[in-house]
PyMOL Python script that loads the backbone (N, CA, C, O; Angstrom):
from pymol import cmd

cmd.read_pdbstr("""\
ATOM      1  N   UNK A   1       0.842  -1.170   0.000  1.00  0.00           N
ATOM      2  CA  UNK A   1       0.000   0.000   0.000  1.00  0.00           C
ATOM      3  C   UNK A   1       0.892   1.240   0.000  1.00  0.00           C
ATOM      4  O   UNK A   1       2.030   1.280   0.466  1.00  0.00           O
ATOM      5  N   UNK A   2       0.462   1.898  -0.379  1.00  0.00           N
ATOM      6  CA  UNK A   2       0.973   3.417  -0.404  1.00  0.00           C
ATOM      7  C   UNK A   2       0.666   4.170   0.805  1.00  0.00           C
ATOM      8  O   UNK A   2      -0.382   3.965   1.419  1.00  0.00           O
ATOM      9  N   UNK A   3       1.599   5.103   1.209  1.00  0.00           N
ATOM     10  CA  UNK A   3       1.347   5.558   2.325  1.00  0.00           C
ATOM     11  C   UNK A   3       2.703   6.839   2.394  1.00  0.00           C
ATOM     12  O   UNK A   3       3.718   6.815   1.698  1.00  0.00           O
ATOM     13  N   UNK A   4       2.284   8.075   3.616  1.00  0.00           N
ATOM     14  CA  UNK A   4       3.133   8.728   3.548  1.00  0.00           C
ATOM     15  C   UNK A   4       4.220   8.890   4.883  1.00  0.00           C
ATOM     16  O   UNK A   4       3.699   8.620   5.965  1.00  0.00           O
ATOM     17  N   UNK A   5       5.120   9.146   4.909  1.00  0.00           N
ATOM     18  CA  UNK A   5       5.601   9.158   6.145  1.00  0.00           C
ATOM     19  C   UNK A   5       6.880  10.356   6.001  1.00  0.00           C
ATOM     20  O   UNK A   5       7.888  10.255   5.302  1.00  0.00           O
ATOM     21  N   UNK A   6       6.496  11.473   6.871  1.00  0.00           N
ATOM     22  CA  UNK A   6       7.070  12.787   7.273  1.00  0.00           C
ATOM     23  C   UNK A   6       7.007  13.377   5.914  1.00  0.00           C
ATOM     24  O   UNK A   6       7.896  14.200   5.691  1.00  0.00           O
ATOM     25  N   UNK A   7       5.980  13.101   4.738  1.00  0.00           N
ATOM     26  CA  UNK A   7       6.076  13.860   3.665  1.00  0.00           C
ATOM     27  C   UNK A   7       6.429  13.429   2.263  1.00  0.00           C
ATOM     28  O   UNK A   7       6.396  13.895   1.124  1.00  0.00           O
ATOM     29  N   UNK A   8       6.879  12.015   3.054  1.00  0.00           N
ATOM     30  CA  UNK A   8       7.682  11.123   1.604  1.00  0.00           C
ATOM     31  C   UNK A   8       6.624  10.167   1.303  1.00  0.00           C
ATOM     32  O   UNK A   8       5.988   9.596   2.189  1.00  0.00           O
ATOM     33  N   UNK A   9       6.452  10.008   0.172  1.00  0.00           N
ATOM     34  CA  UNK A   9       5.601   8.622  -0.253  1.00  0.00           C
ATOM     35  C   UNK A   9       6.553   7.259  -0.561  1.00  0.00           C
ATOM     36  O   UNK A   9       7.454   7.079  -1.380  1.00  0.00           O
ATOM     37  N   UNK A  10       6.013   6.468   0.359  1.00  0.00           N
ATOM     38  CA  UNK A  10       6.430   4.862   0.331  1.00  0.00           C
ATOM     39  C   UNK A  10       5.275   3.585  -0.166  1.00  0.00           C
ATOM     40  O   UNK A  10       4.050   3.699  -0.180  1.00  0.00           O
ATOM     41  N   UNK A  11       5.846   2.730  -0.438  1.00  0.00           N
ATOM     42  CA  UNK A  11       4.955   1.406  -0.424  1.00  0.00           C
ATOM     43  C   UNK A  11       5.207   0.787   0.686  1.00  0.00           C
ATOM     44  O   UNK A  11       6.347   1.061   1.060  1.00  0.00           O
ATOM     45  N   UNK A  12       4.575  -0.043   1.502  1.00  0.00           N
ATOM     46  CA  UNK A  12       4.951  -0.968   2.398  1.00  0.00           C
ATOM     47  C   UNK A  12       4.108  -2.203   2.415  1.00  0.00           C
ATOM     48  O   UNK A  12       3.054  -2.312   1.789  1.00  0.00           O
ATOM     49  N   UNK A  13       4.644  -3.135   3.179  1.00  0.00           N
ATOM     50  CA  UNK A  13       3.732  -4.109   2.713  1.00  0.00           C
ATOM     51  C   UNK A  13       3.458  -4.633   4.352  1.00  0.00           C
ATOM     52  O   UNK A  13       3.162  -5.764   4.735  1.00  0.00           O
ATOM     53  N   UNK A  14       3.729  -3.028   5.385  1.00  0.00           N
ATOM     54  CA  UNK A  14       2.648  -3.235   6.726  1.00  0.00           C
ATOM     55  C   UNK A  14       1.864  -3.081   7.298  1.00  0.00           C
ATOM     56  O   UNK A  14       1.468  -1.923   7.435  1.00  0.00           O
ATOM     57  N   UNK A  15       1.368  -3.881   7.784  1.00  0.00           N
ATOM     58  CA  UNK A  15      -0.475  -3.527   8.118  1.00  0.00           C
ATOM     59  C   UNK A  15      -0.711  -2.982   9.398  1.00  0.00           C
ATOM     60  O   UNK A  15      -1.862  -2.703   9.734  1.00  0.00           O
ATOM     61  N   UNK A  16       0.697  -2.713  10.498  1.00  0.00           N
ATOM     62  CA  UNK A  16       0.573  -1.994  11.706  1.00  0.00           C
ATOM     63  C   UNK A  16       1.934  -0.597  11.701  1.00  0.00           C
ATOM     64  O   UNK A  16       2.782  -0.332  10.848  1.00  0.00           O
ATOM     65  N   UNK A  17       1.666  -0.028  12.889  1.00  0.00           N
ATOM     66  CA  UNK A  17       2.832   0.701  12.609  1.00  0.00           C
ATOM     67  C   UNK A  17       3.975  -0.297  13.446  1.00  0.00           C
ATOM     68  O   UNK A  17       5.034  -0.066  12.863  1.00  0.00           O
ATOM     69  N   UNK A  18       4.112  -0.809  14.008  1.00  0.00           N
ATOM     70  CA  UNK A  18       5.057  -2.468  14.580  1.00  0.00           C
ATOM     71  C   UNK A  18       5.645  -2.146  13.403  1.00  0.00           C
ATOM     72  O   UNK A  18       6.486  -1.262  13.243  1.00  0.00           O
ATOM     73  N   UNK A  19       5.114  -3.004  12.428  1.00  0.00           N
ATOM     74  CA  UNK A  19       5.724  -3.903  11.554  1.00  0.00           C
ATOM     75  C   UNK A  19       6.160  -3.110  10.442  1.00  0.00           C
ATOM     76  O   UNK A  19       6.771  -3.549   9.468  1.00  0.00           O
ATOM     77  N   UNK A  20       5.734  -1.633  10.681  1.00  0.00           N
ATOM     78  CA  UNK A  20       6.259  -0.383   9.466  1.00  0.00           C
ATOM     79  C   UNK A  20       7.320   0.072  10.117  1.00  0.00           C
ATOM     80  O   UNK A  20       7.968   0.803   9.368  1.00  0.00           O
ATOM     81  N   UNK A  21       7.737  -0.016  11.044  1.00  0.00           N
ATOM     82  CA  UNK A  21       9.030   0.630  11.832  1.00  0.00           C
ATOM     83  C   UNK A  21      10.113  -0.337  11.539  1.00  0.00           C
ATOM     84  O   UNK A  21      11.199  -0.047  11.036  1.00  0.00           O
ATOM     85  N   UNK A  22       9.617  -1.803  11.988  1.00  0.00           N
ATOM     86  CA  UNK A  22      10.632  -2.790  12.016  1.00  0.00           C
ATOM     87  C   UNK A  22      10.882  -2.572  10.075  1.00  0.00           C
ATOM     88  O   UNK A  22      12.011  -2.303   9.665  1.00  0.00           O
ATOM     89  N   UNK A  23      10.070  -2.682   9.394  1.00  0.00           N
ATOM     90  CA  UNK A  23      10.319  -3.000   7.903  1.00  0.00           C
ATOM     91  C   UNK A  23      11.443  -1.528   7.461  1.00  0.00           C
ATOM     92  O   UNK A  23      12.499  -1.607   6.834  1.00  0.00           O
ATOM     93  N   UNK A  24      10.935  -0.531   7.899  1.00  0.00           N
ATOM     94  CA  UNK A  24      11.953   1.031   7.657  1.00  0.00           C
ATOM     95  C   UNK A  24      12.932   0.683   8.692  1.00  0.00           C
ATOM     96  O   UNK A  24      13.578   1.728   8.613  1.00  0.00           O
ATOM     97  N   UNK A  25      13.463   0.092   9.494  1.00  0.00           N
ATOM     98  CA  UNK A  25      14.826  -0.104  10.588  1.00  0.00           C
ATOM     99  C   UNK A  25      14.424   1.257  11.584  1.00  0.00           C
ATOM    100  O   UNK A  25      15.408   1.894  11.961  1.00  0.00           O
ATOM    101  N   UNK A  26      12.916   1.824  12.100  1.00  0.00           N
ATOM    102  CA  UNK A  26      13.014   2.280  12.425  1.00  0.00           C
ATOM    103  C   UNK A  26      13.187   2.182  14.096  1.00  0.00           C
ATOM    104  O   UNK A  26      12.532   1.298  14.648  1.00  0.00           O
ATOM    105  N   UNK A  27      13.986   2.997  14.878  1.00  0.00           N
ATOM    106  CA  UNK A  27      14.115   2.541  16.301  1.00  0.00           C
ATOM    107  C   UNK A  27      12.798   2.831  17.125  1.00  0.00           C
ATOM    108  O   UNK A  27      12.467   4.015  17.075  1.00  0.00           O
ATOM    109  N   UNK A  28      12.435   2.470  17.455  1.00  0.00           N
ATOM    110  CA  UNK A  28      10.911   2.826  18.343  1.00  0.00           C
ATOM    111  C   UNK A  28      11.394   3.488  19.652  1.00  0.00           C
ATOM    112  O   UNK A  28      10.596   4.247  20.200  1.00  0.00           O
ATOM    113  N   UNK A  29      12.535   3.304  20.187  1.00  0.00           N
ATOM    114  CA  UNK A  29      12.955   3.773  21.538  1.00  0.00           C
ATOM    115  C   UNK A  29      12.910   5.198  22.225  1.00  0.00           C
ATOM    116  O   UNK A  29      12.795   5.636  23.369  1.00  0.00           O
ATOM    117  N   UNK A  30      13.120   5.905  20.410  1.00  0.00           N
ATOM    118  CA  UNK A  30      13.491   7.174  21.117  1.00  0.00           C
ATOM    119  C   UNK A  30      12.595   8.023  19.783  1.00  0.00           C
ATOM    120  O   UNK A  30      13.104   8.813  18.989  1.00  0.00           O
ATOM    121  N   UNK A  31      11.539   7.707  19.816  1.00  0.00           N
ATOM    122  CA  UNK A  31      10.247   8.686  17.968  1.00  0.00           C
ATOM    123  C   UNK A  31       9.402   9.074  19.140  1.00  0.00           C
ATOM    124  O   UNK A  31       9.587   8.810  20.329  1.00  0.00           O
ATOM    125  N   UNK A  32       8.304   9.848  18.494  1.00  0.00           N
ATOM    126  CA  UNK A  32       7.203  10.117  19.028  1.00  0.00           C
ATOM    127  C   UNK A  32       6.449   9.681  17.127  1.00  0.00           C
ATOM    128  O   UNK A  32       7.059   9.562  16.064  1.00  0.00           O
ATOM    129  N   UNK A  33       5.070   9.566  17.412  1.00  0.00           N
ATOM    130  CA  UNK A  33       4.530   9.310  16.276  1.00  0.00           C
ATOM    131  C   UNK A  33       3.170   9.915  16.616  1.00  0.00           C
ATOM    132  O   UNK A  33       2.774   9.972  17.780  1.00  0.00           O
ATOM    133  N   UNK A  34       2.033  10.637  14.951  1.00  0.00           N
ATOM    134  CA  UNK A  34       1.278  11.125  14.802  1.00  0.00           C
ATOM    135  C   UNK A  34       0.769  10.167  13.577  1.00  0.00           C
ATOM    136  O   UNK A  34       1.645   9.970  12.734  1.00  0.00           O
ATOM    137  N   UNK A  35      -0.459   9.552  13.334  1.00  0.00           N
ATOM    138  CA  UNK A  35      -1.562   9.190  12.829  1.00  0.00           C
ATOM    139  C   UNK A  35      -2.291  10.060  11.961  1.00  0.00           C
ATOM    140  O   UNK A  35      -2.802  11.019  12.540  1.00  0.00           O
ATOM    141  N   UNK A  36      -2.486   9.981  10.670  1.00  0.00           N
ATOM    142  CA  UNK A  36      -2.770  11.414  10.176  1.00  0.00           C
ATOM    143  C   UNK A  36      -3.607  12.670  11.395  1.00  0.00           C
ATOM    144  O   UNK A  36      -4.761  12.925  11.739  1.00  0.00           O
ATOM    145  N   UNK A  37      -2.235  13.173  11.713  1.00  0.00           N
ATOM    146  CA  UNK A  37      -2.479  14.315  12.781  1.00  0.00           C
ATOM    147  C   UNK A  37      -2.448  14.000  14.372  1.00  0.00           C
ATOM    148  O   UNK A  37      -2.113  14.796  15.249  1.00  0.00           O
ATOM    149  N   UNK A  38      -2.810  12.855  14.522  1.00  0.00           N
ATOM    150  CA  UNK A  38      -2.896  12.243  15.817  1.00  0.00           C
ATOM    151  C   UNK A  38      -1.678  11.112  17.057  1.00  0.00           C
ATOM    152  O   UNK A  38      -1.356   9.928  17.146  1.00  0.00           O
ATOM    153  N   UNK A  39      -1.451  12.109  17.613  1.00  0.00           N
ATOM    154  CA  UNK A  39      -0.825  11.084  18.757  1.00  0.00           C
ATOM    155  C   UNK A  39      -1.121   9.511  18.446  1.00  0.00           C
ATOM    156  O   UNK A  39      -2.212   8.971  18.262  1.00  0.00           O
ATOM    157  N   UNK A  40       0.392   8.852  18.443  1.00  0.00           N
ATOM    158  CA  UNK A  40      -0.208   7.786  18.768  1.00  0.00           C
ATOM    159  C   UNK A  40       0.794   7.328  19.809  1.00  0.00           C
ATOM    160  O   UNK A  40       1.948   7.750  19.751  1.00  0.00           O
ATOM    161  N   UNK A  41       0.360   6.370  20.888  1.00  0.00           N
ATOM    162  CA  UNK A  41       1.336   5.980  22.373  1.00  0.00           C
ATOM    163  C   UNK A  41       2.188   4.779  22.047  1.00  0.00           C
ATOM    164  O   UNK A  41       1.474   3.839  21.698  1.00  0.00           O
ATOM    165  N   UNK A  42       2.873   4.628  22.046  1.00  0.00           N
ATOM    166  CA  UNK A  42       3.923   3.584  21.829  1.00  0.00           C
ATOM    167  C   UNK A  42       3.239   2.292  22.150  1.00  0.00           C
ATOM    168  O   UNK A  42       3.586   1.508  21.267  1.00  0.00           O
ATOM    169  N   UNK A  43       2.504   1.745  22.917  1.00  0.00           N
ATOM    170  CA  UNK A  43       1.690   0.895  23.452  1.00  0.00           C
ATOM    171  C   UNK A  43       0.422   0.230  22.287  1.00  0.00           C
ATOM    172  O   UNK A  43       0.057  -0.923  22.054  1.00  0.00           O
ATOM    173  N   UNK A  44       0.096   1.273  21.860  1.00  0.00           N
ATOM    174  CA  UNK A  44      -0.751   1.266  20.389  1.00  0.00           C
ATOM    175  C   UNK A  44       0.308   0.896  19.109  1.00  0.00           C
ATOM    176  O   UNK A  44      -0.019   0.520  17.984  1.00  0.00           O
ATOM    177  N   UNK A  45       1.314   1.061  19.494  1.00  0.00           N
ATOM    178  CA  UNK A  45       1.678   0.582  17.401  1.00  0.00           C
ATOM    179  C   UNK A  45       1.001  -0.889  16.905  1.00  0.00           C
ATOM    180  O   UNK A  45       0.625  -1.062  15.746  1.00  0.00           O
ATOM    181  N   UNK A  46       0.911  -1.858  17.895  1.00  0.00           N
ATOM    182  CA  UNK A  46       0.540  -3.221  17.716  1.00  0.00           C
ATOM    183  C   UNK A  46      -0.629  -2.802  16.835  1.00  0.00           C
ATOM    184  O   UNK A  46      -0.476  -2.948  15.623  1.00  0.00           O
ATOM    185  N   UNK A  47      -1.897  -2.246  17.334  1.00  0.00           N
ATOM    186  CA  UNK A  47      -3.139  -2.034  17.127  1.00  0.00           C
ATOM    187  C   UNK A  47      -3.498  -1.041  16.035  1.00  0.00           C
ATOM    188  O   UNK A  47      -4.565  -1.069  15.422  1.00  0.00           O
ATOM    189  N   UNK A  48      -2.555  -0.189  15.845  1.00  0.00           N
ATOM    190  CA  UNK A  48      -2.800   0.946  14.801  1.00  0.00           C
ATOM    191  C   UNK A  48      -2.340   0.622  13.454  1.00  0.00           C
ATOM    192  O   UNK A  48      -1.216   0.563  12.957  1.00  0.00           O
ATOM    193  N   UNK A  49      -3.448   0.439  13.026  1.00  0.00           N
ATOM    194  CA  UNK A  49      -3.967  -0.099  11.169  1.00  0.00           C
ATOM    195  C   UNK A  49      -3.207   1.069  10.525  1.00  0.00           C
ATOM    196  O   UNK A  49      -3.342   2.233  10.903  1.00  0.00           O
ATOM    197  N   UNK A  50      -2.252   0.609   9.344  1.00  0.00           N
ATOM    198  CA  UNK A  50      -2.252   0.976   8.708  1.00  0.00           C
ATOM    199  C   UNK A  50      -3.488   1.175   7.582  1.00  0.00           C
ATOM    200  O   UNK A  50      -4.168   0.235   7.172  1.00  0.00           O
ATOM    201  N   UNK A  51      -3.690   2.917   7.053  1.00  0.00           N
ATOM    202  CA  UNK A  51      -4.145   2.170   5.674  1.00  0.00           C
ATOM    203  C   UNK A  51      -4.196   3.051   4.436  1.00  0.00           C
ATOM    204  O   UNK A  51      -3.998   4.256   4.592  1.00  0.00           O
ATOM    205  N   UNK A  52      -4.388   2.674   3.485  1.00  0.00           N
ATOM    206  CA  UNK A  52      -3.821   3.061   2.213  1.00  0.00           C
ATOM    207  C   UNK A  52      -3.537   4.764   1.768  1.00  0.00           C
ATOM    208  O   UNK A  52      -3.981   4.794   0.620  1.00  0.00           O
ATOM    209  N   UNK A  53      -3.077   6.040   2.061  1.00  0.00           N
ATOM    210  CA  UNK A  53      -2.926   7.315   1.652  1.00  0.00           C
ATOM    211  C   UNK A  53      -2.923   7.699   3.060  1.00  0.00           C
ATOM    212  O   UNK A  53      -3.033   8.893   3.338  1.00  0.00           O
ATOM    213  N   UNK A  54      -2.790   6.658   4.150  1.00  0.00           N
ATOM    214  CA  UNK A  54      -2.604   7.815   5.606  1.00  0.00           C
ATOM    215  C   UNK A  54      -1.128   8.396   6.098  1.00  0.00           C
ATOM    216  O   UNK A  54      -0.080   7.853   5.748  1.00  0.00           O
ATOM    217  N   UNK A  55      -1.169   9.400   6.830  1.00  0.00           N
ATOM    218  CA  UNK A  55      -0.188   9.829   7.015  1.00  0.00           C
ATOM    219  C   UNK A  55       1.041  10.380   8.338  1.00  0.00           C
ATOM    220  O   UNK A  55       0.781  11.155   9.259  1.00  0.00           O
ATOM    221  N   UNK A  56       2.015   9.891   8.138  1.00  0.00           N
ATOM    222  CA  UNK A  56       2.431   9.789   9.338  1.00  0.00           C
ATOM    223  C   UNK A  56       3.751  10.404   9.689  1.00  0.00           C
ATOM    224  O   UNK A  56       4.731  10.441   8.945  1.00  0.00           O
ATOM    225  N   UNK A  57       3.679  10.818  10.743  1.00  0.00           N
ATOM    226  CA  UNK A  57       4.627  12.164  11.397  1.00  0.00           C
ATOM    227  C   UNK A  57       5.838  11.397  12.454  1.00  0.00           C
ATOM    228  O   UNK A  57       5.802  11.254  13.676  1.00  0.00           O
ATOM    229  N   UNK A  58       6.624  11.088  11.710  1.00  0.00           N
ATOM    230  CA  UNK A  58       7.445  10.301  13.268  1.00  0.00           C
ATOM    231  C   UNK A  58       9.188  11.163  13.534  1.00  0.00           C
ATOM    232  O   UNK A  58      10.234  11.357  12.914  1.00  0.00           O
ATOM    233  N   UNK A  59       8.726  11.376  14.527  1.00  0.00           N
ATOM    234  CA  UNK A  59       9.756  12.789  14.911  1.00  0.00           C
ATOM    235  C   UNK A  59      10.967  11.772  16.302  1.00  0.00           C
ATOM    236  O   UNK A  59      10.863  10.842  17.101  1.00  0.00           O
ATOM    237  N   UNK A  60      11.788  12.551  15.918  1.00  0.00           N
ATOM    238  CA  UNK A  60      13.195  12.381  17.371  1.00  0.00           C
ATOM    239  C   UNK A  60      13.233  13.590  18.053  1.00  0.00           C
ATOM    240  O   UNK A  60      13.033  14.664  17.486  1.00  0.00           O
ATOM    241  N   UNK A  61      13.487  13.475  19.279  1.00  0.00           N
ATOM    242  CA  UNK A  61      13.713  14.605  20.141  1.00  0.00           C
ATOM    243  C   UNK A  61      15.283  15.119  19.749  1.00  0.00           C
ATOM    244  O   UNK A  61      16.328  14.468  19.718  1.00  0.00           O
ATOM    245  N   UNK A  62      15.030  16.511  19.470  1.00  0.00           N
ATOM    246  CA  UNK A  62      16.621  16.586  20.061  1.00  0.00           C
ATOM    247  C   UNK A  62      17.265  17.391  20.773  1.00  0.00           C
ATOM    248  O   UNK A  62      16.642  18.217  21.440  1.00  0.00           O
ATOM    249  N   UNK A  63      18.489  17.352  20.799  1.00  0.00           N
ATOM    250  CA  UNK A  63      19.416  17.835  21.700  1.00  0.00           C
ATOM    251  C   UNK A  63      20.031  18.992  21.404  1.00  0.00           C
ATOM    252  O   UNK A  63      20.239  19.247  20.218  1.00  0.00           O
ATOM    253  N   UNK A  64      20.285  19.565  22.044  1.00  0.00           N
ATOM    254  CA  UNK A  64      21.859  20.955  22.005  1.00  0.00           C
ATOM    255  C   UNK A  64      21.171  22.124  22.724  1.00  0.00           C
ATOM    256  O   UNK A  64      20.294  21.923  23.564  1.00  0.00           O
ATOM    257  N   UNK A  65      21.521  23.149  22.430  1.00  0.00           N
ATOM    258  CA  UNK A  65      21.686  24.551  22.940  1.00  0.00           C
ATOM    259  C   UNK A  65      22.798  25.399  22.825  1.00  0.00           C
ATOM    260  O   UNK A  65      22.764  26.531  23.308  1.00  0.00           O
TER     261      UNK A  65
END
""", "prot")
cmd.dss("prot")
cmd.show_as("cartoon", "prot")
cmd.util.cbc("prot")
cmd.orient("prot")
């Protein structure tokens, strides 16, 4: 399915955000993630459906000053 993530269009072939992180090498430890627009809790990736043109915001905190 097609889908967007921070702006970029991808295919993936995952049906949670789990299995869209693990498939992109993404680290789950240290993102925050948004659902087209929406919080989602780390606890939820299992449960949160991907699906076809949605869009997703996955940010790192960072550091300096």
């Amino acid at each position: 399915m097609k889908i967007q993530v921070n702006g970029k269009h991808i295919v993936t072939q995952a049906n949670n955000l789990s299995e869209l992180f693990y498939e992109q090498q993404i680290d789950i430890t240290c993102i925050a993630t948004a659902f087209n627009g929406v919080f989602v809790p780390k606890n939820q990736y299992d449960s949160q459906c991907l699906e076809e043109g949605c869009r997703l915001e996955v940010l790192s905190p960072m550091q300096g000053g």
